[in-house]
N, C-alpha and C positions, 0 to 999 in steps of 0.2 A: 504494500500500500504506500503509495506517495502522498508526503505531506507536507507542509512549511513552502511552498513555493518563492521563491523570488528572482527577477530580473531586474539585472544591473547595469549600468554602461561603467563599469570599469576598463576596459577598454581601450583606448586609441583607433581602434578599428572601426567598422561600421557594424562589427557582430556586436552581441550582447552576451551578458555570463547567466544562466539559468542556473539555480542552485535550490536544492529539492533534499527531502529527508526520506528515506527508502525503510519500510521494515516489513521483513519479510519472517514469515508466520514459520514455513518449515523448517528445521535447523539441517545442514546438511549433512551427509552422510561422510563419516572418517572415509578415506583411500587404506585401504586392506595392504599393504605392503608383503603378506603373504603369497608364498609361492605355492601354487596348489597343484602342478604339477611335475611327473618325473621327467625330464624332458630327453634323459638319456636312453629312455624306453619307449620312445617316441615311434610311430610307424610314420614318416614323414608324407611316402604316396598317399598312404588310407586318409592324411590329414588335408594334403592336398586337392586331392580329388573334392572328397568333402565340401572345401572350403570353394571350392569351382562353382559344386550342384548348388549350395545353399547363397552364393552370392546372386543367383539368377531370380532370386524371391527378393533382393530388395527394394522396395519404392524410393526413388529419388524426386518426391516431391517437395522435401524438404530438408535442410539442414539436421534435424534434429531427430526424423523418421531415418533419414542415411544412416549416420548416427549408430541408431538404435541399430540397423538390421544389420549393418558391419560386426559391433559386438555380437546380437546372436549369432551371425554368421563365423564369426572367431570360436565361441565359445561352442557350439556345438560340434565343430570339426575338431574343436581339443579335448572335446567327452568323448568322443569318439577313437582316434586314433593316439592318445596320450594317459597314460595311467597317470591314476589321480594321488597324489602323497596322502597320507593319514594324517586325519587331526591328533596333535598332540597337545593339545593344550597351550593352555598360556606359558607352560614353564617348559615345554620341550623334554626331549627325552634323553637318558642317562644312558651314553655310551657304556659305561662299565658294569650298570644293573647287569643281575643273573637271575637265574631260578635259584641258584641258591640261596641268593638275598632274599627273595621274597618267600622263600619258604622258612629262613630264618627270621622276618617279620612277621610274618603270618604265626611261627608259634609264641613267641613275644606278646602281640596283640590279643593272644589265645590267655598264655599266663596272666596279662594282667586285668583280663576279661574274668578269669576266675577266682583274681583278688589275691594271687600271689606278690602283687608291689604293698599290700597292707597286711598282709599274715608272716611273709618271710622276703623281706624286703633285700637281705642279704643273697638270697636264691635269686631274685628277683634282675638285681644287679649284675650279678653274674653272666644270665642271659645277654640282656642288655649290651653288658659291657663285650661279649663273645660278636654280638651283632652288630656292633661299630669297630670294634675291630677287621671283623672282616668284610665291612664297607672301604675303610681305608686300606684295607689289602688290596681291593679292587680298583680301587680307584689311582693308588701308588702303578699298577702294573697297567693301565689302561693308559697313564700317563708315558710311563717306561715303552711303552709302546708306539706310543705317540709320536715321540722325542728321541726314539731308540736310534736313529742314524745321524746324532747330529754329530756326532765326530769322527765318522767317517763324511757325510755330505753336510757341511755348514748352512745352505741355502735349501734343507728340506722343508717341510709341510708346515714345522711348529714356528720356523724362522717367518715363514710367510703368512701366518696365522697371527705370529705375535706381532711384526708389522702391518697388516691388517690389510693384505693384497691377497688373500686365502681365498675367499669369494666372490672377486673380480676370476677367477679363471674358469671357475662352475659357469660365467657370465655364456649363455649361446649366443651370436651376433650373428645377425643374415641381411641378406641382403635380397630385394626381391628380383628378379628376372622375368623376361617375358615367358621362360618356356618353367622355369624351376626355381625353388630357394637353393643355395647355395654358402656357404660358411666361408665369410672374410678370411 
């Protein structure tokens, strides 16, 4: 809704300044910065073709219907020929988790479900302290793993992760062509 109107000859010119108050009712929606899919298990023809048959449905009556039928026209040849990543949640997932961990939480949660942290709290601990320890067991070798070639190769995975050019190289970059996509 516009409100507050006014016209001004500040100016030198023969235009005028129109100056107006805008508020607008719906708030917009965040940009998803999520990557939803794998792109290394990509069937690129299946996506292509796709993207061929469904660009022949779009109306170009308007800027904002193009628009629109572009994205579906994107998005359905990426449901299509592109596996989808899983949701992990807001916090993401634990390289070094096991089953063994979770079966080591799971009887923890069980113990103090049956009131072993208020009956024998020494018992109780014990577990506990058994179950973080062998958290940072995992997590020390998941690391060692990680990191495990930097002194034979200086400029490995953890160099470029810690510098923070690790997921510029996952980056896919194309280029469109008349007959095909093709990789810079």
């Amino acid at each position: 809704m516009l409100k507050d109107w006014s016209v001004s000859d500040l100016t030198d010119s023969d235009h005028r300044v129109i100056g107006f108050t805008m508020t607008v009712n719906q708030a917009s929606k965040p940009v998803s910065d999520e990557k939803r899919y794998i792109l290394k298990s990509a069937d690129w023809d299946l996506f292509n073709n796709t993207l061929l048959g469904e660009i022949g449905g779009i109306s170009y009556l308007s800027i904002e219907s193009s628009a629109m039928g572009i994205s579906r026209a994107l998005t359905v040849a990426a449901d299509r020929a592109i596996q989808r990543r899983k949701s992990c949640g807001s916090s993401g997932r634990n390289i070094w988790w096991s089953s063994v961990l979770s079966t080591l939480r799971q009887n923890l949660a069980r113990k103090r479900r049956d009131g072993l942290r208020g009956s024998n709290r020494r018992e109780y601990n014990k577990l506990r302290n058994e179950f973080l320890t062998e958290i940072r067991n995992h997590k020390l070798s998941a690391w060692k793993c990680f990191a495990g070639d930097l002194n034979s190769d200086p400029w490995c995975k953890a160099f470029r992760w810690a510098k923070g050019s690790y997921s510029m190289r996952s980056m896919r970059s194309s280029m469109a062509k008349p007959d095909r996509f093709s990789d810079l």
